[in-house]
C-alpha positions as CSV (number, residue, x, y, z in Angstrom):
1,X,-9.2,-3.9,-6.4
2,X,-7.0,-2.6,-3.5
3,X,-5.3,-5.7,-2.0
4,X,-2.9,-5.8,0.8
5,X,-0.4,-8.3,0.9
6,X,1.8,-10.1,3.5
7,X,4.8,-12.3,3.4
8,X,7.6,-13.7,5.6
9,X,6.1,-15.9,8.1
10,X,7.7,-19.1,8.5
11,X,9.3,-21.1,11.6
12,X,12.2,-20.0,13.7
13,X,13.3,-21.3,17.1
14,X,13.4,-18.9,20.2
15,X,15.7,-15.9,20.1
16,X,15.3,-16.2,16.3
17,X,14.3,-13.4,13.7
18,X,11.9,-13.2,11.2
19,X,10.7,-10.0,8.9
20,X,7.4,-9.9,7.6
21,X,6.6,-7.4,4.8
22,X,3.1,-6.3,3.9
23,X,2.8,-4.5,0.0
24,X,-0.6,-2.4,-1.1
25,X,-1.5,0.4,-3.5
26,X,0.0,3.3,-3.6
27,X,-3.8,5.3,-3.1
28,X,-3.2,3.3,0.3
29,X,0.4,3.6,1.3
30,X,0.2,7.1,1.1
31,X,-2.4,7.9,4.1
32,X,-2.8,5.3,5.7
33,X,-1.6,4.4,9.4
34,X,-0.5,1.0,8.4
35,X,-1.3,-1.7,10.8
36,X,0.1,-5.4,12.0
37,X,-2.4,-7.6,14.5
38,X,-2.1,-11.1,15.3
39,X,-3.9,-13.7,16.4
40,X,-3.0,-17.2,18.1
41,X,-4.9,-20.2,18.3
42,X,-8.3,-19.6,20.7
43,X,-7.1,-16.0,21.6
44,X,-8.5,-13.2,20.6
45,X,-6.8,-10.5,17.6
46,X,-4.4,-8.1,18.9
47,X,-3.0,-4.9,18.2
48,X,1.1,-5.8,17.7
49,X,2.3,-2.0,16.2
50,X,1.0,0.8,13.8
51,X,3.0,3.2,11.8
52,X,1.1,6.5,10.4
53,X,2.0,7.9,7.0
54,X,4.6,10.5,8.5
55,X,6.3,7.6,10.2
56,X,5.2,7.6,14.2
57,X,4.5,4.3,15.6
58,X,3.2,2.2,18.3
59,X,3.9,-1.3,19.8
60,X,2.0,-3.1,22.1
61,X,4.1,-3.9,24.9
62,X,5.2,-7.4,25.0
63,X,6.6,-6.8,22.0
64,X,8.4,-3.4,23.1
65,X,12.6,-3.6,22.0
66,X,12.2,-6.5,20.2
67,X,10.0,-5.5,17.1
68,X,10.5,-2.9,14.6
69,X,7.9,-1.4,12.3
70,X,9.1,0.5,9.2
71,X,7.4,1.8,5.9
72,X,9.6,2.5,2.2
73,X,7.5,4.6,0.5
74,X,9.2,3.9,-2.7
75,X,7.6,0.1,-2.7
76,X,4.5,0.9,-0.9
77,X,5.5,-1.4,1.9
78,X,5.3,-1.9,5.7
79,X,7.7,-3.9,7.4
80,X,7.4,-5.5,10.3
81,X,10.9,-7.2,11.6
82,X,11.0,-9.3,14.8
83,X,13.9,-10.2,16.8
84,X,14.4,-12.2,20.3
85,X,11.2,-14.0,19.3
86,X,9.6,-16.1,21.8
87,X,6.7,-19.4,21.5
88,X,4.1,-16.8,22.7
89,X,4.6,-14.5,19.5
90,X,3.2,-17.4,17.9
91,X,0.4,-16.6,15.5
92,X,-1.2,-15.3,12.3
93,X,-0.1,-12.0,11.4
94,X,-1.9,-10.1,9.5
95,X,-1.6,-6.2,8.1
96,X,-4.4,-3.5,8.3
97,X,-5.2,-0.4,6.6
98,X,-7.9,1.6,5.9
99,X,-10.4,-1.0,6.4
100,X,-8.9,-3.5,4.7
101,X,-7.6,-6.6,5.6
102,X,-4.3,-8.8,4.3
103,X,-4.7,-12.4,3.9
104,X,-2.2,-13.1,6.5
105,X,0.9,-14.9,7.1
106,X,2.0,-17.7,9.6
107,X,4.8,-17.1,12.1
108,X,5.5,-20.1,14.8
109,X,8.1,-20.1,16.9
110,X,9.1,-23.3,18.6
111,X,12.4,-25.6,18.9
């Protein structure tokens, strides 16, 4: 069963860093634009960045120059590393692909 698979969330004060990493199949990796949304308490799921196979991506714009989505093809693996984060990138992330959806992973940012 194809699985996708987040890690890295965690708490970090404001202006701190935190990578999240999401693994799958390599039947996956290989086409797929891979995806991160999020989701905070009583708000609706949002779009944060997408990265196609070839390595193009997207970010929605709060989160422009201060997130980074990457892929290593060798480990089947998206990567999603934020910097400069602030109390209202608090949220579940979670990783898309292909219709499938990760299990998600915790990121809270508060002092």
């Amino acid at each position: 069963q194809v699985q996708l698979v987040e890690s890295g969330g965690g708490l970090v004060q404001p202006g701190g860093s935190l990578r999240l990493s999401c693994v799958t199949s390599r039947s996956i990796f290989s086409i797929a634009t891979m995806a991160w949304h999020r989701q905070a308490p009583g708000k609706q799921r949002e779009l944060v960045s997408t990265i196609t196979a070839r390595g193009t991506t997207t970010y929605r714009d709060s989160v422009k120059g201060r997130f980074t989505i990457s892929r290593d093809n060798a480990k089947n693996t998206v990567y999603l590393q934020m910097n400069s984060l602030k109390p209202e990138d608090t949220a579940v992330y979670s990783c898309y692909a292909n219709g499938l959806w990760g299990q998600g992973t915790q990121v809270t940012v508060s002092s």
